[in-house]
N, C-alpha and C positions, 0 to 999 in steps of 0.2 A: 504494500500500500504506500504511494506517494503523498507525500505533504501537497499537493496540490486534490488529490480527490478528496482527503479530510474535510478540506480546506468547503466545499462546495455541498458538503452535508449537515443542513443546521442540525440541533439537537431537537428541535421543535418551535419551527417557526422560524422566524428572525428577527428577534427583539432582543437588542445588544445589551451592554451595562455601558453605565458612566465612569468617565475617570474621575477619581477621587484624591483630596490634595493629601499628600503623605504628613502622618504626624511626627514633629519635631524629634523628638527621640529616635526614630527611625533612619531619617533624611542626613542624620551626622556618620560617616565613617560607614559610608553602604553605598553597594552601586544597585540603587531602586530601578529595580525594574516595571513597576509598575503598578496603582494603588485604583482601584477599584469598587463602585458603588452597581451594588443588584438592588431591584423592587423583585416581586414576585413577578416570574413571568417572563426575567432576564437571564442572559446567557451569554457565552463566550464559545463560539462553534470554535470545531476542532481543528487544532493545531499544533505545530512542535517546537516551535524558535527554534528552530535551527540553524538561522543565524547567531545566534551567542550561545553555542553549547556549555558545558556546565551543570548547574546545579541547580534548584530555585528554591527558598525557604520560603515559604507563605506563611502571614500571620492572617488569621481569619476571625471575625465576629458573624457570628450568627443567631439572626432574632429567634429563632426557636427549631433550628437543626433543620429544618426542610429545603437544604442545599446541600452543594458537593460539587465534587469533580469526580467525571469518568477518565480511565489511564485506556488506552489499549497495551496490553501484559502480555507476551507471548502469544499474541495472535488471538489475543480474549480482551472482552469490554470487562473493566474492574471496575464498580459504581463505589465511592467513598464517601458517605455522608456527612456531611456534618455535624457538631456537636455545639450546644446552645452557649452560646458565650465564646469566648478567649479559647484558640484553639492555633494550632503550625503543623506544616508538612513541609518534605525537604527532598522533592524528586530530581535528579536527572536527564536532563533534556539534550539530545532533544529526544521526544517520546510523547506520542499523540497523547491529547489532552485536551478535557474540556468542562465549561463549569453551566451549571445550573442552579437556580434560584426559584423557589416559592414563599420567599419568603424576602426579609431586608437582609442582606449582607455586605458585609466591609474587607476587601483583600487587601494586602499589602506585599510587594514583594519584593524578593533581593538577587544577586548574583551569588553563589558559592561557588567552590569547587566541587567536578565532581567528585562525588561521594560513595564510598563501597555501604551505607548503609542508610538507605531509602528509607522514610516515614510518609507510606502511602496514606497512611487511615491517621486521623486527627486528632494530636496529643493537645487533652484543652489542659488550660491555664488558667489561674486564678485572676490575671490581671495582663494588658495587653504586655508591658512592660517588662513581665517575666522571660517573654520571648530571649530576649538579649541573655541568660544563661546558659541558651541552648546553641543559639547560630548568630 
């Protein structure tokens, strides 16, 4: 499967997200890659940046878990939901990916290296902040 047929398959429908301004804590000593606002109903069809291979840590809020990103994993769709509140993942890219929302959701995200140890499914957090322990 090429980045270009992903590319041309919404997840349902075509109702994007907005960019969202990154918060201060974040924006210091990170190369953001990109901060992000869902309504219900929004989404980010699938894709792999594979122009800036690497890593991505996401830090995610979600109003009550009825969002996620799907991975394609070996030739299989991986649906990862999310969890209500303060939550990070730290995949590998480039590697088909895409997000969905029924809900309000807040991403945030960063450049890493890659990484031998993938956090597909959603480590939550007690406070956005705490992210910074991790990545």
């Amino acid at each position: 499967m090429d980045d270009r047929s992903l590319s041309v398959k919404p997840l349902r429908g075509n109702k994007g997200c907005r960019r969202a301004d990154i918060p201060d804590f974040l924006a210091e000593n990170r190369n953001i890659t990109g901060g992000f606002e869902y309504g219900p109903g929004d989404q980010q069809q699938w894709h792999t940046n594979w122009s800036m291979p690497g890593a991505r840590c996401y830090l995610v809020w979600s109003e009550d878990g009825n969002s996620g990103m799907r991975f394609i994993i070996n030739g299989e769709i991986v649906t990862s939901k999310d969890v209500v509140g303060w939550q990070y993942r730290i995949f590998n890219v480039p590697q088909p990916h895409c997000v969905f929302a029924d809900c309000k959701r807040f991403s945030y995200g960063w450049y890493l290296e890659e990484t031998d140890n993938e956090i597909i499914f959603p480590i939550g957090l007690k406070n956005a902040e705490a992210v910074l322990q991790f990545a």
